[in-house]
N, C-alpha and C positions, 0 to 999 in steps of 0.2 A: 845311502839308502835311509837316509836316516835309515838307516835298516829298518830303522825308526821307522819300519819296524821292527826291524833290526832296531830300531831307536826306539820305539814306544814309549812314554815314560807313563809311569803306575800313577795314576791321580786317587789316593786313598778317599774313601767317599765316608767312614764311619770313623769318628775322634774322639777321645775319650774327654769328658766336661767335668773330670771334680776342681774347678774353681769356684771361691765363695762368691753370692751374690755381689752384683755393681765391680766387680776384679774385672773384668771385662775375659775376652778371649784369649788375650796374649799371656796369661800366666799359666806355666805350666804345671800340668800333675807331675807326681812323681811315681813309676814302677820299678821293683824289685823283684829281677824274676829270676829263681831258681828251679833251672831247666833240666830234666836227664831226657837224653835221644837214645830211643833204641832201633837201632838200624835192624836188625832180621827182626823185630816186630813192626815195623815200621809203624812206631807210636812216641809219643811223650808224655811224661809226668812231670808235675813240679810243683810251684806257686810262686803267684803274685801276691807279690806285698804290695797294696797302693795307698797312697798319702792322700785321706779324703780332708772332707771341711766338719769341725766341727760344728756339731747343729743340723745335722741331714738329718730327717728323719726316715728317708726311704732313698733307694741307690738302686738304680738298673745297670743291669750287665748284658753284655751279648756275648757269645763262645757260638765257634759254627757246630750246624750238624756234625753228628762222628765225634765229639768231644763231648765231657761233662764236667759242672764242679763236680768234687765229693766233699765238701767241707771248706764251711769261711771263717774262721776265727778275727774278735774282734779284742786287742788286748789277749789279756787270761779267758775268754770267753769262749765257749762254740757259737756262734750266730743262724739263728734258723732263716731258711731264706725258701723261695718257691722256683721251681723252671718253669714255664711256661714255652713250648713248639710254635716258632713262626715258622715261616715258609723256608727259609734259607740259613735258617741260625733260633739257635734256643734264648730265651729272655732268661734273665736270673734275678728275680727279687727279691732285695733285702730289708725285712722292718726293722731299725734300730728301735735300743728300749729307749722308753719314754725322756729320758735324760738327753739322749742324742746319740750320736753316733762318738765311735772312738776318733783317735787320730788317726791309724791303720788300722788294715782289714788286709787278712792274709785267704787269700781264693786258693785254693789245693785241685787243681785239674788234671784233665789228662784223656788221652785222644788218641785214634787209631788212621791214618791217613792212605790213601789211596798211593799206588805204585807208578814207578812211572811209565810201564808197559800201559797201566787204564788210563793213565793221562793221555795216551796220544792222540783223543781223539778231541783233545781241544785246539790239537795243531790244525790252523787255518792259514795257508799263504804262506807257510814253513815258517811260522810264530805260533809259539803257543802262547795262547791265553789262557793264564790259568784261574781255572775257579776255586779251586781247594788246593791245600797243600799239598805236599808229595815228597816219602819217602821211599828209598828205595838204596837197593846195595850201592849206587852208582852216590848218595847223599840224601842232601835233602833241601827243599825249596818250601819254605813256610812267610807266603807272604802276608805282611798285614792286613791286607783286606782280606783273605782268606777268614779272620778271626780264629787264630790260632791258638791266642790268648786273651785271657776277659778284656773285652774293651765296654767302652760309654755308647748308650744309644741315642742320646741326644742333645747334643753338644759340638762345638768346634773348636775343641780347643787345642793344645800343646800337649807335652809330655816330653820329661827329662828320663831316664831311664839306667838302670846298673844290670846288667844280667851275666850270672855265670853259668854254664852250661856245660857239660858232662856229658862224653860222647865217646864214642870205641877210640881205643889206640888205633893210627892212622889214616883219625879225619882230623879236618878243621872245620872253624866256623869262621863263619864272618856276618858282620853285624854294621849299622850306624852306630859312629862313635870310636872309639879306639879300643883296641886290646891291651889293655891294662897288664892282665898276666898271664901264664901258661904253664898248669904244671902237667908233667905224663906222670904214670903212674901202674907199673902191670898194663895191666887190659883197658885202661881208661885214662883218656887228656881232660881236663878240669880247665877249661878258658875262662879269665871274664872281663867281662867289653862295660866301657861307659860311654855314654853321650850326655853331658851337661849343658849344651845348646838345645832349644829348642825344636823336635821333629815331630811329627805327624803320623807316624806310625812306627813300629816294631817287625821288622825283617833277618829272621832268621835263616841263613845258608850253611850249608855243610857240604865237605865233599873230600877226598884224598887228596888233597892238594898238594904239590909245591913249590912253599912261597917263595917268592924274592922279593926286598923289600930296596930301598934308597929313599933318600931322603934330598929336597929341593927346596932351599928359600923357609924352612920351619917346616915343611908337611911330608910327612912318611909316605913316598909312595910304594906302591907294593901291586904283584900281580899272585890270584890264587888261581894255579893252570894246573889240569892236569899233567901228565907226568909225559905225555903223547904232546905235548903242546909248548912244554917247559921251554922250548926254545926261543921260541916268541918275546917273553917276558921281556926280553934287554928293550926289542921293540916299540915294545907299548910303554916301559916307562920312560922312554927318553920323549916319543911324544908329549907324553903325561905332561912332561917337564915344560916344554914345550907351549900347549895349550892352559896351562895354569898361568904360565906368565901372559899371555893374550891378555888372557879375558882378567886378570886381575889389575892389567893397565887401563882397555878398554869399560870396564865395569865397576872392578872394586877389589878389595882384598879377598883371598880364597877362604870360607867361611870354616872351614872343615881343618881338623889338627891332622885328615890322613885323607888319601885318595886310593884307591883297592880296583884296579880290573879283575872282575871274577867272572871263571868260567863256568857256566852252566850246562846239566847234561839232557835240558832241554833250551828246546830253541826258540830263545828269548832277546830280548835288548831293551832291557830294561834300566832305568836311572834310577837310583835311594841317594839319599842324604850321605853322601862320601865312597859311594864306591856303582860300580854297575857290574850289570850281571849281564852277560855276552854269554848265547851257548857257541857249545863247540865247533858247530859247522860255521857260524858268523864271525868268530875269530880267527878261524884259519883263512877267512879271505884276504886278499893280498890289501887292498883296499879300504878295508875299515880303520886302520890305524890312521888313514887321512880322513878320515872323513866322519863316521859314525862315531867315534870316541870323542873327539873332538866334540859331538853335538851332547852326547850324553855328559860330559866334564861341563858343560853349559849351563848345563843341569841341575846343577849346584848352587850358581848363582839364580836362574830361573825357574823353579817350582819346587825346589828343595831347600829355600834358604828364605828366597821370598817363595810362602804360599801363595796356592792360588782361591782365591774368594770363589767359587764357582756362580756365585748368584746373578753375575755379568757374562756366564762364559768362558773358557780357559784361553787364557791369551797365554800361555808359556810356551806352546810349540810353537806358536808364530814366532814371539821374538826369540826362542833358543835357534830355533832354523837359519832367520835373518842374521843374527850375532853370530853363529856357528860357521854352519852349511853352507851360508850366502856367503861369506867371508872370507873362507877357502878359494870360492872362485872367483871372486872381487882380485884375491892378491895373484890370479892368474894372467889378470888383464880383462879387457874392456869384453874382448869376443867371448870368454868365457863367462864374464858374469852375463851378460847375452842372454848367451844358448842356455846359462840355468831358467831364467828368467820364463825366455819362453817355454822350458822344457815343464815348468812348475802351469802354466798356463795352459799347456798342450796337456796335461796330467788334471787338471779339475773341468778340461771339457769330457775327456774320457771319463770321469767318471762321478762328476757332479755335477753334469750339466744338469739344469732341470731341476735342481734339488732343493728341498723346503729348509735345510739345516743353514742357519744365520751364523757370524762367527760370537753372534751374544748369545746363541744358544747349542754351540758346539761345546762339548764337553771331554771326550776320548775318541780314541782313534781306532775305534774297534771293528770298522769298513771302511774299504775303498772312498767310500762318499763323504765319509764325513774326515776322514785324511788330508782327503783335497781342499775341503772346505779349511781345518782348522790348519793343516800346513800352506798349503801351496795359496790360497787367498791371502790368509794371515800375515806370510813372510812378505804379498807383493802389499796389503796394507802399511807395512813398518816401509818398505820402500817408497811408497807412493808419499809418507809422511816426513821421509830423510829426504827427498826431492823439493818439497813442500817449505819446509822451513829451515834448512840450511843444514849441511853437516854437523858444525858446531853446534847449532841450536840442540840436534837429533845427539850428540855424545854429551853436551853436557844434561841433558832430560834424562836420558838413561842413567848416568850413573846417580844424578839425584835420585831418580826412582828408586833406583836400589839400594840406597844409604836411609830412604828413609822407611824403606818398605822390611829391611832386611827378617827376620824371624818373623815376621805379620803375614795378614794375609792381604792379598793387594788384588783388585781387579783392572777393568780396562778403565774406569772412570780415574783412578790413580794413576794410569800410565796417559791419559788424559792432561790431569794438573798439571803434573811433570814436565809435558812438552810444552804444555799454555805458558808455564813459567821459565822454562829455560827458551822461548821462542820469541814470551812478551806477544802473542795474538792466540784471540778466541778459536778452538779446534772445535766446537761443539758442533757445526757442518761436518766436519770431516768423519768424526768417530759416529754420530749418527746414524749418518747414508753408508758406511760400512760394517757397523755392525746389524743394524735393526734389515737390512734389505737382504733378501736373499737372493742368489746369483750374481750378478754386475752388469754393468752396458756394454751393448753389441751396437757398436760402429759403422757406420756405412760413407765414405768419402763420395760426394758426388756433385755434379756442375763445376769441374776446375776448368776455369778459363784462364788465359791469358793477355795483357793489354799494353803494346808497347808504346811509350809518350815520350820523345824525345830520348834521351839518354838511361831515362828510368821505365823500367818494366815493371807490372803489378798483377799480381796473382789471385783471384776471387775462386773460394770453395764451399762447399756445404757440407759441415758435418754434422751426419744424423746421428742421433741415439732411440732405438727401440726400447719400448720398455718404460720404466721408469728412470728418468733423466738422471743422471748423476753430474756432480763437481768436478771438472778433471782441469788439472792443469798439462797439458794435448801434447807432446813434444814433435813437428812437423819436419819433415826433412824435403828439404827443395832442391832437385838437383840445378843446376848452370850451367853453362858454356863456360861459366870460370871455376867452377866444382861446387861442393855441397854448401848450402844454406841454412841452418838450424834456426828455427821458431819455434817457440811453445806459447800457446794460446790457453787461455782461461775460456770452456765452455760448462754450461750448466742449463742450456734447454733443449729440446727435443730434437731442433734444427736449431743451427747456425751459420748464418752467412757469415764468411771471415774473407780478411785480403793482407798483402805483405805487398811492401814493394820493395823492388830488386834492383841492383847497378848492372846486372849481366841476363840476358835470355834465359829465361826458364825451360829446363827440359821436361823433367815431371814432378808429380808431389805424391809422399809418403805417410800417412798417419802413424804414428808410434814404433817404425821401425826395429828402434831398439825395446820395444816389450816393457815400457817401462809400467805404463799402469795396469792395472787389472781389468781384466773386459774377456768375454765372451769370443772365443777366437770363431771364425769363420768355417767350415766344411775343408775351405781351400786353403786356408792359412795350414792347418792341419798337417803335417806328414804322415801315413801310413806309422804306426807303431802295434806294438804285439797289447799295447794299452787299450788301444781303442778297439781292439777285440773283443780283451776282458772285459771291456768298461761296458759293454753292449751286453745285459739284460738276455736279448734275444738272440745271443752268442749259438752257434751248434758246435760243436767238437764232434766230426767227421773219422773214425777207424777204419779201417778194412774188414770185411766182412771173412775173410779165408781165415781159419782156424791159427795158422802157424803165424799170421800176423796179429789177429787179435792179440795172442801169448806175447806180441813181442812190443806192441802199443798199447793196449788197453790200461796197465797199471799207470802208464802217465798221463794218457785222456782221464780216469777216472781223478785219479790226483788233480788235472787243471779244474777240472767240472765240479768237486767238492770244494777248492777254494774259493773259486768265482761265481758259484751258484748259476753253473750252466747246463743244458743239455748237452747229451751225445748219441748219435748215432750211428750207425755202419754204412757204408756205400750201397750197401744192399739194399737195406731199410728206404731209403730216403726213395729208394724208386725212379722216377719218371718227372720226380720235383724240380720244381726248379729254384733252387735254394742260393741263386744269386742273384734270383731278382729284387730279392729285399732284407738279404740277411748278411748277417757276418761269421762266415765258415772257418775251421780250423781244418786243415787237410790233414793226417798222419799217414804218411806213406808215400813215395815217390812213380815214377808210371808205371813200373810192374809193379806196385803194392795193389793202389790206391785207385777205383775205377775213376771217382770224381779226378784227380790227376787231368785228365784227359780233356777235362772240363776248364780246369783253373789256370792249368801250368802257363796257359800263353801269357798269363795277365802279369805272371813276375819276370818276363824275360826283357822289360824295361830297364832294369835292376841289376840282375841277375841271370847268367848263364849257368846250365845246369851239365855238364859234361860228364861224359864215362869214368876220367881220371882225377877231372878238379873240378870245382865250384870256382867262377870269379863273380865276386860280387864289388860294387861298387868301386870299379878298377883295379881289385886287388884280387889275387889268385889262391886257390890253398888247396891242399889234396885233399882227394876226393876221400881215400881209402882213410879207415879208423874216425873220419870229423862229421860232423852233428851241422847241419844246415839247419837255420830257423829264419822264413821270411813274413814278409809283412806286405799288402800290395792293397792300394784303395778297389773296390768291390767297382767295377766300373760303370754296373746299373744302378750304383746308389751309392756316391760319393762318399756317405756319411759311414759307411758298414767299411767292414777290413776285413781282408783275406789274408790267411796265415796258414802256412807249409813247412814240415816237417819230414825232412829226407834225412837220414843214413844207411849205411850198411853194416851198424853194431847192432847190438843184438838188445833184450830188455834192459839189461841192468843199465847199459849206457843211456837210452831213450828215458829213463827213470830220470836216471842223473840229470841230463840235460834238463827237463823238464822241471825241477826244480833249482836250477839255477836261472832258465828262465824268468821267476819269478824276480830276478833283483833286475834284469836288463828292462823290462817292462816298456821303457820310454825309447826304446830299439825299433829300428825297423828291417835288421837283420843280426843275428848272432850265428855266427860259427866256433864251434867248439873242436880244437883241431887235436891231429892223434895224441899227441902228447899232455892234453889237457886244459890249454892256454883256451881262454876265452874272447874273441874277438868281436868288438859290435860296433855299429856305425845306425845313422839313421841317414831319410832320403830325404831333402830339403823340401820342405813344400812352397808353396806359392806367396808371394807376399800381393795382396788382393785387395789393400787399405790404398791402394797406387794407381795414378791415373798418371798418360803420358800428354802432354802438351804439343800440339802440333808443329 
């Protein structure tokens, strides 16, 4: 999932700038931050010592609401300085006296942060986003964009950093950089962590952790788990092990002296500069050690090591995706990188069709919409361009890119060069018509004929492109009487006549079968998924109206309708509507719940059989008693809409649960959750509609 958002990665947007004139960006500051945490106040106190330039005569600072300095010292000095109230964060202005500034200036702060009971309401899609820091009994999560600690308000620079920090007997911390030392001491641990590479922001974590650490090839790995979780660890660091050797063949050497899985006790997946932060419910899935860690260890090499320049747009989820996620199912074989392929394509119709977000102006991943734009676009971009100019050309581009981008900031025009020189041709077409355009070309195959002439056979088609035309290079499958025929075609206008000739009788022909380029999928291409529900705008989520089922649906309707920004309503309510003529409905409740039932149920028995004792869906049987049905069925007066039904016979807490694990199947066109807990899901194949048959 990438969990991501379960993968998310934090794109620091505020950097702190004391480098001198014409230094340019890549030198960094230096902080000194002596920290004390107090967990039952849920605050902090300390200072920053920072290494300015001398000759400033004035220095702004930013610290968020809920914090304040109380005093700067400059040398032997007190230094007077001014707040000033923005909107999101306080200003801090300093006049040096007229001579200049010191070398150091020590900022004395300190701040009271929010719990993480008030935090829950930045959980969206079961991630929280968080906008302020948060401590609470359970630790504490101080990220740097929070502005936790003084940073620069305008500037883009670096920052090397030493911080020791002072926290109750039985937590820890974790930070970018390494744990230098650790002493306890009574009632108080005294840690202190360096990072001497260059990072982009200061992330503070705390929590009762514990640790297990090993060590692979020079880098200490280490997991910080709670103590409910301790078992895991052997897990994750043998992957660890694992995905550091990957991608330091495929890319480059591992930038970082330590790699840290941390648990979070909010629900996060987040990547820093050497370590992530996984909450607890995303760790404990069976699945993330294949997949989501692997993308966030990616991480390191992409937008933690090479910056990202935002002024082109964030290309690092693309290529951590493609390097990652796509690669995992690359080494499964051909059928599975496939089905990612078009599962990434079936995921940006659901929920960016339509959408004005370019990948030069995708930034975070903070909706559905622009997810699909900056992941699922992005990774089929880096594809379309490894088809394009040859494997080799595409790995030795990459690792140049990264050897020479490494602690910089680097955008798409860099990854750009990269390829023109590791490839020897001009890409300024390609990156272009993929980043400046928004959406991609939709397809129409049409006029395939057939022409036998002696021993040779020849194939004439017209492929259309709606829209604004794009450059593809087309990958064509032709079936035979002697088997399959593969041609890829160079098209670049609206229409194109094309022809092939053949030694054997043509049967039909395929447009892009295997999903390789990016394009606008069709209605039909489409499978029913619990995606194309959510991704629908004009989504309803449908409860029962009877008292004793409300109590037993309402808390998971209400939960889907907050993450997706949908309406809901009761069976009752909706009346006399008719709410499948043009809409996409969510059912909760089975024929005695649910009046609509009555209405819907026939449309999934395609699928799905609904019995007293089992469920079989898609050839496969499961009992009925203790498991969680969730189906998926195209709307059949408007192909475009999806019908989604929710049967059991558990009670809230389980409809709860379900309900939020749904969120990770999303690309499903049915899940069953059976008594015991196992999660089962499959999707229904849709039509492939790029295909004409030959007489």
């Amino acid at each position: 999932m990438a969990l991501k958002t379960l993968a998310a990665f934090a794109l620091f947007l505020l950097f702190i700038p004391f480098t001198s004139h014409g230094a340019g960006p890549d030198v960094p500051a230096r902080h000194s931050l002596q920290v004390k945490l107090d967990i039952q106040g849920r605050s902090i106190s300390g200072t920053d010592t920072i290494t300015i330039n001398k000759g400033t005569s004035t220095l702004s600072l930013v610290l968020r609401q809920g914090s304040e300095v109380t005093k700067i010292e400059g040398g032997t000095a007190e230094l007077p300085f001014e707040t000033r109230e923005g909107k999101d964060y306080r200003e801090i202005s300093i006049n040096f006296p007229q001579k200049g500034a010191p070398r150091e200036i020590t900022v004395h702060f300190r701040g009271t942060f929010q719990s993480p009971k008030e935090a829950e309401s930045q959980i969206k899609r079961g991630v929280a986003y968080i906008e302020d820091g948060i401590i609470g009994e359970e630790g504490a999560f101080l990220p740097s964009s929070s502005l936790w600690y003084p940073q620069g308000i305008d500037g883009d620079g670096f920052l090397v950093f030493e911080a020791t920090i002072t926290l109750p007997a039985g937590y820890s911390s974790v930070m970018e950089g390494e744990l230098k030392e650790r002493t306890e001491s009574g009632p108080t641990v005294v840690e202190r962590w360096a990072e001497w590479k260059p990072v982009d922001g200061i992330d503070l974590v705390a929590g009762r952790y514990k640790v297990e650490k090993d060590s692979h090839n020079g880098v200490e790995i280490s997991t910080y788990f709670f103590k409910e979780d301790a078992a895991l660890s052997k897990t994750y660091i043998e992957k660890t092990k694992e995905y550091l050797d990957v991608y330091s063949e495929s890319i480059g050497p591992y930038p970082f002296g330590k790699f840290a899985v941390v648990e979070n006790f909010m629900p996060t997946g987040y990547g820093m500069p050497s370590f992530t932060l996984l909450g607890s419910s995303v760790i404990r899935l069976p699945f993330i050690p294949n997949t989501s860690l692997g993308h966030e260890i990616a991480h390191n090499w992409w937008g933690n090591s090479v910056f990202i320049d935002p002024s082109l747009g964030n290309w690092s989820e693309a290529l951590t995706t493609y390097t990652a996620d796509y690669l995992y199912e690359k080494r499964k074989g051909a059928e599975k990188a496939r089905e990612f392929r078009a599962a990434k394509l079936r995921g940006y119709k659901n929920f960016a069709e339509g959408s004005s977000i370019t990948l030069g102006t995708f930034r975070d991943s903070t909706t559905t919409e622009s997810r699909a734009v900056g992941y699922n676009k992005g990774l089929m971009v880096f594809n379309m361009l490894e088809s394009h100019i040859g494997e080799a050309a595409f790995s030795s581009g990459l690792k140049s890119f990264y050897s020479a981008n490494a602690f910089k900031r680097a955008n798409w025009a860099d990854l750009q060069a990269a390829f023109e020189a590791s490839s020897n041709r001009p890409l300024d077409w390609f990156f272009s018509q993929w980043l400046k355009n928004p959406g991609g070309p939709v397809l129409t195959l049409a006029g395939a004929k057939a022409k036998e002439a002696g021993e040779k056979h020849t194939v004439t088609f017209r492929v259309e492109q709606k829209g604004t035309p794009y450059a593809l290079d087309l990958p064509v499958l032709i079936e035979t009487a002697s088997g399959p025929v593969w041609r890829t075609f160079r098209v670049k206008a609206s229409s194109e006549e094309l022809s092939a000739e053949l030694d054997s009788k043509p049967l039909s022909i395929e447009l892009d079968p295997g999903y390789q380029n990016f394009r606008i999928l069709s209605d039909e291409e489409v499978p029913p998924t619990f995606a194309g529900f959510f991704g629908d705008k004009e989504a309803v989520i449908i409860t029962p109206d009877k008292n004793s089922m409300q109590d037993k649906y309402l808390p998971a309707a209400d939960l889907l309708a907050r993450d997706y920004g949908l309406d809901q309503t009761t069976d009752a309510e909706i009346g006399k509507k008719d709410y499948l003529k043009d809409r996409s409905v969510f059912i909760f409740g089975g024929p005695k719940e649910n009046r609509l039932y009555w209405l819907t149920g026939r449309h999934f028995k395609r699928n799905a059989a609904i019995g007293e004792e089992s469920f079989e869906v898609a050839g496969r049987n499961f009992k009925r008693k203790g498991a969680v049905l969730i189906l998926a069925a195209k709307n059949p007066q408007a192909p475009s809409k999806t019908l989604c039904l929710f049967i059991t016979d558990m009670g809230k807490e389980a409809v709860l649960d379900a309900s939020k694990r749904l969120r990770y199947f999303t690309d499903a066109s049915w899940l069953v959750i059976t008594a015991d807990g196992k999660a089962e899901k499959g999707t229904f194949e849709g039509e492939k509609v790029l295909k004409q048959q030959f007489n």
